[in-house]
C-alpha positions in Angstrom: 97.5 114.1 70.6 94.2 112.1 70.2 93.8 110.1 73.4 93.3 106.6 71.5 96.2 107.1 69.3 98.2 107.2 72.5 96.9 104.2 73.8 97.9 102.0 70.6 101.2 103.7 70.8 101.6 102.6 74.6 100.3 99.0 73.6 102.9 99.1 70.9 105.8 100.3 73.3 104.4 97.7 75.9 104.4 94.9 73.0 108.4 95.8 72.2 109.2 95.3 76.0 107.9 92.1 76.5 109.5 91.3 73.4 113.0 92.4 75.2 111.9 90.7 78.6 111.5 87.4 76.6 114.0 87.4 74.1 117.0 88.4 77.2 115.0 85.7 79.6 116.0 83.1 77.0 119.0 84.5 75.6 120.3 84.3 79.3 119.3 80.7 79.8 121.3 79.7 76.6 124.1 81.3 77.7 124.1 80.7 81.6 126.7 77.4 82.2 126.3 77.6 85.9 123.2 78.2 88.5 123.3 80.7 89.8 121.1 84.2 90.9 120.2 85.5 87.4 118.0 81.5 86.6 115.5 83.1 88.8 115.7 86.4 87.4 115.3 85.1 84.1 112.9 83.3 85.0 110.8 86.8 86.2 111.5 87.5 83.0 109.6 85.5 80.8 106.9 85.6 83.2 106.4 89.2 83.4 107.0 89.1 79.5 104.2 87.4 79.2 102.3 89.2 82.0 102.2 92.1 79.4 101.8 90.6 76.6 98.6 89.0 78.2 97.4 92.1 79.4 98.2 94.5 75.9 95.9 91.6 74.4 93.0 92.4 76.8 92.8 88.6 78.7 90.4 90.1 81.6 91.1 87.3 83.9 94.6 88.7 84.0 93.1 92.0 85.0 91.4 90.3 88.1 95.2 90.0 89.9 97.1 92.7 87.7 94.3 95.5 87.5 97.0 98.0 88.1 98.0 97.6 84.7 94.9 98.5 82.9 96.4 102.3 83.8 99.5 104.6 82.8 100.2 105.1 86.0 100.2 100.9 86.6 102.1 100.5 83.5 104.8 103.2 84.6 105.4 101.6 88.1 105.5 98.0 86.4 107.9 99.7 84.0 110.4 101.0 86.9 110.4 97.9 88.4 111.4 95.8 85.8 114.1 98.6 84.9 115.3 98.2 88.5 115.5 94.8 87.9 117.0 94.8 84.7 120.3 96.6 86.6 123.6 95.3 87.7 124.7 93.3 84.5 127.0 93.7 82.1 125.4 91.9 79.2 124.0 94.1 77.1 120.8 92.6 76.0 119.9 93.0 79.6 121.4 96.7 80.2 119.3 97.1 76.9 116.1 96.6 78.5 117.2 98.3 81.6 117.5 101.4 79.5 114.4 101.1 77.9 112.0 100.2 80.4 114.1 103.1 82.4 112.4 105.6 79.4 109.3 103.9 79.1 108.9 104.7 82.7 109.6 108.4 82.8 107.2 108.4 79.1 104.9 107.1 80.8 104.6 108.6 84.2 104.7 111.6 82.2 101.4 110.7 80.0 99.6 109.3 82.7 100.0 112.8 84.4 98.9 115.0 81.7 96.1 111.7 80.7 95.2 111.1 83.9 91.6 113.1 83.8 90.5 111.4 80.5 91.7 108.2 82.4 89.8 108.7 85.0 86.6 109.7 83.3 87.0 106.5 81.2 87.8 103.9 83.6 84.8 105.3 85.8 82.6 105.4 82.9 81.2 107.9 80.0 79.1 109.7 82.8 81.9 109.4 85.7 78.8 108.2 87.5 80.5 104.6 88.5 76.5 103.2 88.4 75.8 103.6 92.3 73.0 106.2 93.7 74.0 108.0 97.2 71.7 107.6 99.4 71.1 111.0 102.0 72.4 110.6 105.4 70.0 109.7 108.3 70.4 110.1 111.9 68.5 107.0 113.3 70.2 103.3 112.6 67.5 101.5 111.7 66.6 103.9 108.3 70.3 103.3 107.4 69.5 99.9 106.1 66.3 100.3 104.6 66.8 100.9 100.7 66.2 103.8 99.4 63.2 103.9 95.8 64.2 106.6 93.5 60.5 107.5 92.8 59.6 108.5 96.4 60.0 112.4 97.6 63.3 113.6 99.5 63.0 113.7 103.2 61.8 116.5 105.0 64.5 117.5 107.3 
């Protein structure tokens, strides 16, 4: 399977959770008569519903404190925590998106292992260079800190 057709399929999947986190945060909020454990649960809820559908939508500020989820593997662990979560109900919009995030994070876990080269490779760039130059190793302190110019000759060692 093409790599970037896989990614639009994940968005998608991702886009159909946070539909489920939303829609069961404020189902639960319309039907809960009493405070009680689940207000702050549904509350978690709509916020990580909207956690991904920021993220699927490419907001990079939200990448600054969620980079995790720029990755399979961030997206599966995000996934199995909001299936754990999603647990120890018996209403079934809720054991609905128990089930599903349960799938999503074993689809997942299981792309991001067989993708995880071509993810590496992509999120460190088209070279897999990351931009920085090494610079040799030196045995006196004070050449450590000097900068090292591309144009001159190699040490002699």
């Amino acid at each position: 399977m093409d790599y970037e057709k896989l990614k639009k399929i994940v968005k998608v999947c991702h886009f159909v959770g946070a539909g489920f986190l939303l829609f069961v945060g404020i189902a639960e909020f319309v039907r809960m008569d009493t405070f009680s454990g689940d207000f702050f649960l549904n509350v978690y809820f709509i916020l990580f519903g909207g956690l991904i559908i920021l993220t699927e939508l490419g907001f990079s500020f939200v990448f600054d404190y969620f980079y995790f989820m720029k990755f399979l593997f961030g997206k599966c662990f995000f996934a199995g925590f909001i299936a754990i979560l999603s647990y120890g109900s018996t209403y079934w919009p809720r054991l609905l998106t128990a089930i599903f995030f349960t799938v999503a994070f074993a689809g997942f876990l299981i792309l991001g292992i067989v993708y995880w080269k071509k993810e590496k490779d992509e999120a460190e760039g088209s070279d897999g260079s990351q931009g920085t130059q090494a610079t040799p190793p030196t045995s006196k302190p004070e050449e450590a800190s000097k900068p090292v110019d591309p144009q001159l000759p190699a040490p002699q060692v």
